[in-house]
matplotlib code that plots the C-alpha trace (Angstrom):
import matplotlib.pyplot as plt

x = [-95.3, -96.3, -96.0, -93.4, -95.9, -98.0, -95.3, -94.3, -97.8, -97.5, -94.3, -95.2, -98.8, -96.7, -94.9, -97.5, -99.0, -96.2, -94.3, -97.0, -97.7, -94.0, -93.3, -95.7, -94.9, -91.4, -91.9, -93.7, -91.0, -88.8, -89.9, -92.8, -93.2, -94.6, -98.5, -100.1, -101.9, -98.6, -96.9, -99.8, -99.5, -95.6, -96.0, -98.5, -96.9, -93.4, -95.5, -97.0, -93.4, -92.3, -95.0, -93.8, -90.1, -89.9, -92.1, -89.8, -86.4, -87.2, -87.5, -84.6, -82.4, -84.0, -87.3, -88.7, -85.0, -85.8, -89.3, -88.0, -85.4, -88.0, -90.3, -87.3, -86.0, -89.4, -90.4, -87.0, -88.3, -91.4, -89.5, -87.2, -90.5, -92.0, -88.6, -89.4, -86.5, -86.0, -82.2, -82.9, -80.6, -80.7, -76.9, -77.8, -79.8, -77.4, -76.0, -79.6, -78.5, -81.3, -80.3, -81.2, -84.1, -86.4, -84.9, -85.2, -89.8, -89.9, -89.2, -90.8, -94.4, -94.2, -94.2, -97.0, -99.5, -98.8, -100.1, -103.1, -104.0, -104.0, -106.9, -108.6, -109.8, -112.6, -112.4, -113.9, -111.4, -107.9, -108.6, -109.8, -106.2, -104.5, -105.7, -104.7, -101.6, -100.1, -101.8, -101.6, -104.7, -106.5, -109.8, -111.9, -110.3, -111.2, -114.6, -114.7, -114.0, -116.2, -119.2, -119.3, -119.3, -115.8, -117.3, -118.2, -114.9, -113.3, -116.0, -114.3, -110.2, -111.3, -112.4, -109.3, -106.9, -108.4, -108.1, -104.8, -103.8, -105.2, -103.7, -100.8, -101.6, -99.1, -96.3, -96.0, -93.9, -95.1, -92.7, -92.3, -94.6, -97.6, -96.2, -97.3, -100.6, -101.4, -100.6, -103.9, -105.6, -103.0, -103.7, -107.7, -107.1, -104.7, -107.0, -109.9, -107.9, -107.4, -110.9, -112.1, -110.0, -110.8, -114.7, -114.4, -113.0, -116.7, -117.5, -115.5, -113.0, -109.9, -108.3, -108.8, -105.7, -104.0, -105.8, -104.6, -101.1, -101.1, -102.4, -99.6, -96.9, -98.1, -98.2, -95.3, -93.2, -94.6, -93.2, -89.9, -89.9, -89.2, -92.7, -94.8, -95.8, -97.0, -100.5, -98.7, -97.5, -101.0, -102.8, -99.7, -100.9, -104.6, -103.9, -101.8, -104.0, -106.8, -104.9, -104.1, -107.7, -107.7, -107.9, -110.3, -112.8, -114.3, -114.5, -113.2, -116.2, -116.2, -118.1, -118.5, -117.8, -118.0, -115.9, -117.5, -117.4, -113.7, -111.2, -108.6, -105.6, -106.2, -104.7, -101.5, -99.6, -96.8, -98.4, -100.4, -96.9, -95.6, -99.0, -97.7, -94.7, -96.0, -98.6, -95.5, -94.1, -97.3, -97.1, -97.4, -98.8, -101.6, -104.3, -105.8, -108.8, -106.3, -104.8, -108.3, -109.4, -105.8, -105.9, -109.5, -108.3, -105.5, -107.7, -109.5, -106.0, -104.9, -107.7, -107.9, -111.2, -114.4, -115.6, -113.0, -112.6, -112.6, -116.2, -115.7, -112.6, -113.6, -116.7, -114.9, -112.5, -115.6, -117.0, -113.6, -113.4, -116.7, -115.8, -113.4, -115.0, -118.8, -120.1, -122.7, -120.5, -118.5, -122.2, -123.5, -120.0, -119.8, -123.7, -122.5, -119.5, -121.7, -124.3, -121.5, -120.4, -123.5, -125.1, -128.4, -131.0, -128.7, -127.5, -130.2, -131.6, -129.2, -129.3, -133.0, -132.3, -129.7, -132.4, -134.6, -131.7, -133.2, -129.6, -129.0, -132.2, -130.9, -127.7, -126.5, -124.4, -127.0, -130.0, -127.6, -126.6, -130.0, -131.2, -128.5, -128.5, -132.8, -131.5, -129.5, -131.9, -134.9, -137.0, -136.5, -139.8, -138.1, -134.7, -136.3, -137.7, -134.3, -133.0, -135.0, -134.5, -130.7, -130.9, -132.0, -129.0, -126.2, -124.8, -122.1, -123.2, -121.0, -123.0, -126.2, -125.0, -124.4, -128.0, -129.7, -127.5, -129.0, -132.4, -132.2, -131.7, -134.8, -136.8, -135.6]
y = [140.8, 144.2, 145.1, 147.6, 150.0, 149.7, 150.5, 153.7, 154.8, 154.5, 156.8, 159.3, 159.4, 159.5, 162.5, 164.4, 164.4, 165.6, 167.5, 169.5, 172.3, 173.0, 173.1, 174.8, 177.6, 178.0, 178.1, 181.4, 182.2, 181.8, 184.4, 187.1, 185.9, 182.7, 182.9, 180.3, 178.7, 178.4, 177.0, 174.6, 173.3, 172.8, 170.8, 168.5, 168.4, 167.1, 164.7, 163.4, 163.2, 161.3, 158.7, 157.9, 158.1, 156.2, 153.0, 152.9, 153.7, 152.9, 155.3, 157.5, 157.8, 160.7, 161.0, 164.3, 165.7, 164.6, 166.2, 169.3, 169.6, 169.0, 171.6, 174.2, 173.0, 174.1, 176.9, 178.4, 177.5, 179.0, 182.2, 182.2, 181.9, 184.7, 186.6, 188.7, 187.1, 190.3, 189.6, 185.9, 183.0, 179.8, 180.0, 181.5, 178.6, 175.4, 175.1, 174.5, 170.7, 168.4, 166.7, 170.2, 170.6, 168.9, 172.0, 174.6, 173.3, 173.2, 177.2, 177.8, 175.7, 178.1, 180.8, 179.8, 178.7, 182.7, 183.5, 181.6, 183.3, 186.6, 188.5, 189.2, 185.6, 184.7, 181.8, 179.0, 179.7, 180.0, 176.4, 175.6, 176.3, 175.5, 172.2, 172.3, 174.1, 173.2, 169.7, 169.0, 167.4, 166.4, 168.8, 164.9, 164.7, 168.5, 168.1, 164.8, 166.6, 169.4, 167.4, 169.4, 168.6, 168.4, 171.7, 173.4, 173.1, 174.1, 177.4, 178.3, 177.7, 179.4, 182.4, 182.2, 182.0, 185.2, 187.2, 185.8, 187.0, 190.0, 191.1, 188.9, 187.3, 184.7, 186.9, 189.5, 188.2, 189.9, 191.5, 189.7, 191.8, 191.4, 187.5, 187.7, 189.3, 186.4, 183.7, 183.6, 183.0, 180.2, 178.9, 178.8, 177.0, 174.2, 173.5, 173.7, 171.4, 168.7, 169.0, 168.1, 165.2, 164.3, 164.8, 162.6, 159.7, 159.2, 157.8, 156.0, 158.7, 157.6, 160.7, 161.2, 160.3, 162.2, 165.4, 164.9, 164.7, 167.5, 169.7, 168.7, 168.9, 172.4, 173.2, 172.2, 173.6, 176.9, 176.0, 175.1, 178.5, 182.3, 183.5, 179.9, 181.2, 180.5, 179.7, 177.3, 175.2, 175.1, 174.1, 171.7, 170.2, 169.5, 168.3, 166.0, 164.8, 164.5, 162.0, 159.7, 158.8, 158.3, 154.9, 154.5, 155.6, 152.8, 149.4, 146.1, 146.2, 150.2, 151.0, 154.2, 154.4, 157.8, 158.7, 156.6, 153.6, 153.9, 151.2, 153.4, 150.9, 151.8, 155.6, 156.5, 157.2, 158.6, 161.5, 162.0, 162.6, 164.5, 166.9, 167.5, 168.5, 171.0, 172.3, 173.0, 175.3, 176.6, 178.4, 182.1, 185.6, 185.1, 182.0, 181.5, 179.2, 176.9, 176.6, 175.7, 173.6, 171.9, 171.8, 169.8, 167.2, 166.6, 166.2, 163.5, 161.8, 161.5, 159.4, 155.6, 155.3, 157.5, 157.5, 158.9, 161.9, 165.3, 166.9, 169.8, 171.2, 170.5, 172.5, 175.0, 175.4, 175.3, 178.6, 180.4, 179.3, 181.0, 184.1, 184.5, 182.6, 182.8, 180.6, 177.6, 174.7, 175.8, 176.4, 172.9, 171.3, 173.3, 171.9, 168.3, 168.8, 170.6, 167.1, 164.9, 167.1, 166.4, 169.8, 168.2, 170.7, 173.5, 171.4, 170.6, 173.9, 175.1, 172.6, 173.3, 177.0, 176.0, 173.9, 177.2, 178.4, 177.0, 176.5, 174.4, 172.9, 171.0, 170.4, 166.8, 166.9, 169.1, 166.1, 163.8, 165.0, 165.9, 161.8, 160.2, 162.8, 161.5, 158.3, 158.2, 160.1, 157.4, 159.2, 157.0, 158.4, 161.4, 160.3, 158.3, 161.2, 163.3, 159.9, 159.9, 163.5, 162.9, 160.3, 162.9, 165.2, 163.0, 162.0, 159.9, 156.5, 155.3, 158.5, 157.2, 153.4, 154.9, 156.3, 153.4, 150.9, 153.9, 153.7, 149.3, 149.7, 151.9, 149.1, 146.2]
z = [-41.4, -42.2, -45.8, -46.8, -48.6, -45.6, -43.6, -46.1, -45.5, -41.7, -41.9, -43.8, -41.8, -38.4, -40.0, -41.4, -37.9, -36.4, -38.8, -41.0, -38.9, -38.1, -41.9, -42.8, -40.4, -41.0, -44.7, -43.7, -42.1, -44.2, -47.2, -46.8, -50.9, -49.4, -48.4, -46.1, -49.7, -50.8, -48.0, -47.5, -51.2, -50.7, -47.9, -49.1, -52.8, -50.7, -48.5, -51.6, -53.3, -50.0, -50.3, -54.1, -53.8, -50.4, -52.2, -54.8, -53.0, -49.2, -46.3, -46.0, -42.5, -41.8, -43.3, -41.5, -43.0, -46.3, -46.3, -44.8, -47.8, -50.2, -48.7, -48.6, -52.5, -53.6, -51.6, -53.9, -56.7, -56.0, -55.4, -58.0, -60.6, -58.7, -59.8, -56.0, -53.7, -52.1, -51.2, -50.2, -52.7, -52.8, -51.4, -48.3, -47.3, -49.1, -45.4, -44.1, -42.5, -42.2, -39.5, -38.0, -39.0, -35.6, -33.7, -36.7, -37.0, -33.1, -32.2, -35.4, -33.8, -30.7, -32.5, -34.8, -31.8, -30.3, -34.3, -33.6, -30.3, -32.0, -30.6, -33.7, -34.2, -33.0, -30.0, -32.1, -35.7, -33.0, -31.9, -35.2, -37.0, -34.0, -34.5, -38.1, -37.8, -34.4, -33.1, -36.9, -37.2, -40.8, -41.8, -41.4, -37.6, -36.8, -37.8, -35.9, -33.0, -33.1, -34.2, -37.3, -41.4, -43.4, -45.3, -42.3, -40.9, -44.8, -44.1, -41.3, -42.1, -45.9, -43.7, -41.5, -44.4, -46.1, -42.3, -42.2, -45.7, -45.8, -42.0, -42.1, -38.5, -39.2, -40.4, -37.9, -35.0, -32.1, -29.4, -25.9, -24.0, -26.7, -26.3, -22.5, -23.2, -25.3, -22.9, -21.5, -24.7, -25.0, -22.1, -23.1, -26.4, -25.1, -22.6, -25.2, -27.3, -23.9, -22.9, -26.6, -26.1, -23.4, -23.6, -27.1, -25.5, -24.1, -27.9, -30.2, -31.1, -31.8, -31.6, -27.5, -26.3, -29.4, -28.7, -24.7, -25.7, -28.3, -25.3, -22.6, -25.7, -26.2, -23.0, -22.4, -24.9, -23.5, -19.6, -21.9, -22.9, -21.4, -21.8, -19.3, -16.0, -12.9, -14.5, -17.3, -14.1, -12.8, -16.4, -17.0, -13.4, -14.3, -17.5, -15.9, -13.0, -15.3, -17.9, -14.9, -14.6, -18.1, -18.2, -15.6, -17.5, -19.0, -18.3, -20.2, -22.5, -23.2, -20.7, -19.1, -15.4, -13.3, -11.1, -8.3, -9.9, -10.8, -10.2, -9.0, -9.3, -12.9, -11.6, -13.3, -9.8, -11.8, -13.6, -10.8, -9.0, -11.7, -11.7, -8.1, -9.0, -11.7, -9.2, -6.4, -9.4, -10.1, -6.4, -6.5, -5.4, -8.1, -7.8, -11.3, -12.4, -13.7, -9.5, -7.7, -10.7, -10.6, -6.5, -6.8, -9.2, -6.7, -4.5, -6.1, -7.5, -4.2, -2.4, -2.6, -2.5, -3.5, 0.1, 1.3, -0.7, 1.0, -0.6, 2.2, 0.3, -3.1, -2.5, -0.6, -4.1, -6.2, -3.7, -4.4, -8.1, -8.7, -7.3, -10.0, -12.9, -12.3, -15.1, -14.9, -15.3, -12.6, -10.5, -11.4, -10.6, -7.0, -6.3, -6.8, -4.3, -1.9, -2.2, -1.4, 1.3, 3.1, 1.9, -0.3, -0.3, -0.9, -3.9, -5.2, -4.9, -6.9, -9.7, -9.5, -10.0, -13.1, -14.6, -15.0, -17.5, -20.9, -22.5, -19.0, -19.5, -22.6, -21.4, -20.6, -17.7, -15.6, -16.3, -15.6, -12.3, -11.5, -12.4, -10.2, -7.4, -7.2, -7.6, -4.8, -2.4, -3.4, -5.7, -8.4, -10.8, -11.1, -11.2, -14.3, -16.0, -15.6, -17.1, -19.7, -21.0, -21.1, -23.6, -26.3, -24.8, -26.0, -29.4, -27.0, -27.1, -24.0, -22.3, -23.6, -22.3, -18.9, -19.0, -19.9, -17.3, -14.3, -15.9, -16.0, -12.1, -11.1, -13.9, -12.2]

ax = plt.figure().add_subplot(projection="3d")
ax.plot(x, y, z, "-o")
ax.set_aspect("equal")
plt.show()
């Protein structure tokens, strides 16, 4: 039986992850007199005025209403004792219902996660508040995620706050056309935000899954919208095919398995049907990174087994994806698809060529290709020695696990 303060806590927790960026936002919204400091403090004074009424009088009907009136109550206060309403009473928001309120947050979150693509941020700070402001995450959970201390992720949103103060990113609600210039920096920090997620769930992270979903809802709520396009289908459709392996990904003892030792029943068939859908929609004059990298994770989804999976294409994609996005990852994940495809040397002459790079050198995912790929042509010293070197790459430990199973095999 769980215990009704436990049980107050595990509301007002649920709540504060969903609901503190959305009031947050619209109290910023609501008066220019409110700053984000303020509007931060409000929020957590009212959570923290939740948590001691609902123990004592028991969790309202509508609880996120409840906060929401609280938040709004004091933000007039705050206003009033400023003495600078500027032509906004308290009688012009008594009608405020909060049984409204779940719509009122949502089209106030949209707008907030366009605030936090604002060009003037640097890449690392908009995913940073994002996080914060949008997904709703805790500072302990951001740094979690990042790998980085509690003060070093305070450093950065104490930064951001001042930037957003003093140039009041937050406040200025830009028109439609500046709306659609932004989407691709959307785009870049929900899919940030997913592949955080989805690259923690290879420790102990609890928030993997979480992260996942804040990305689709994003996402999601941006197709919803007048301002999604064609290349919010095509993300939306990646995202998707990529959470149906999910659960794939590790085995009944946490353990991790790559993609060829996958037990594919484990495939969610009906995301992996609904990432069709999305990438149907996603159809249009303009083919995006989001549209081959969506097109080769169909192309995985779809196959029953590993053997049977269609390395030609895939490396094909990966030729035309790099056309558009030259970058490493993209080169190290086209050599892999050209080895499977029956291509080796020019594979591994091009992983040899990446290894050269000494930022690739230390990088995890290159050793580790490099090991298994000398693994499965026979040369097991060196696949050892890549082996080896990827232990030291990793602060994963179902990575390092996976390592160290590959390495037992070549000892035994």
């Amino acid at each position: 039986m769980i215990n009704p303060i436990d049980k107050v806590q595990e509301e007002t927790n649920h709540l504060y992850r969903s609901h503190y960026g959305k009031m947050v936002s619209w109290l910023l919204y609501f008066s220019s007199d409110i700053d984000l400091d303020t509007a931060e403090d409000i929020v957590q004074d009212s959570f923290a005025n939740a948590l001691l009424a609902w123990r004592n009088d028991g969790i309202p009907a509508n609880p996120a209403g409840w906060i929401f009136t609280v938040c709004r109550n004091k933000a007039l206060n705050k206003i009033k004792e400023r003495k600078r309403t500027r032509g906004i009473g308290e009688e012009d928001f008594q009608s405020v219902d909060p049984e409204f309120s779940a719509s009122v947050l949502d089209d106030q979150q949209l707008k907030l996660l366009f605030a936090c693509a604002h060009p003037d941020l640097s890449p690392k700070t908009q995913v940073i508040i994002t996080l914060k402001y949008v997904a709703n995450l805790k500072v302990e959970a951001i740094a979690s995620v990042f790998g980085m201390t509690i003060d070093g992720i305070d450093k950065v949103l104490v930064r951001a706050r001042q930037k957003i103060r003093d140039e009041k990113i937050l406040l200025a609600v830009p028109d439609l056309s500046t709306l659609k210039n932004r989407i691709p920096i959307v785009h870049k920090i929900i899919y940030l935000i997913y592949n955080e997620g989805y690259k923690s769930s290879w420790g102990k992270e609890i928030l993997r899954e979480e992260l996942c979903e804040e990305a689709l809802f994003m996402n999601k709520e941006l197709l919803d919208s007048n301002i999604g396009n064609k290349e919010t289908a095509a993300l939306h459709a990646l995202m998707l095919f990529n959470a149906a392996r999910f659960k794939a990904r590790f085995g009944p003892d946490g353990e991790m398995r790559d993609l060829e030792e996958q037990d594919r029943s484990l495939w969610n068939n009906d995301l992996i049907a609904l990432g069709c859908e999305f990438l149907k929609q996603s159809r249009g004059e303009t083919i995006s990174t989001y549209h081959y990298e969506a097109s080769i994770a169909y192309l995985h989804c779809r196959e029953k087994h590993f053997q049977s999976t269609d390395w030609v294409s895939i490396s094909n994609l990966y030729f035309r994806l790099l056309k558009i996005n030259p970058n490493p990852f993209v080169e190290l994940n086209y050599a892999i698809a050209l080895y499977y495809a029956g291509e080796k040397q020019k594979a591994i002459s091009i992983l040899s060529e990446l290894q050269q790079k000494p930022f690739l050198n230390q990088y995890y995912a290159l050793n580790a290709s490099l090991g298994k790929i000398y693994f499965l042509e026979g040369n097991y010293r060196v696949a050892k020695d890549f082996f080896l070197k990827t232990l030291k790459q990793t602060h994963f430990q179902a990575e390092k696990d996976f390592i160290q199973k590959m390495i037992n095999k070549i000892d035994i």
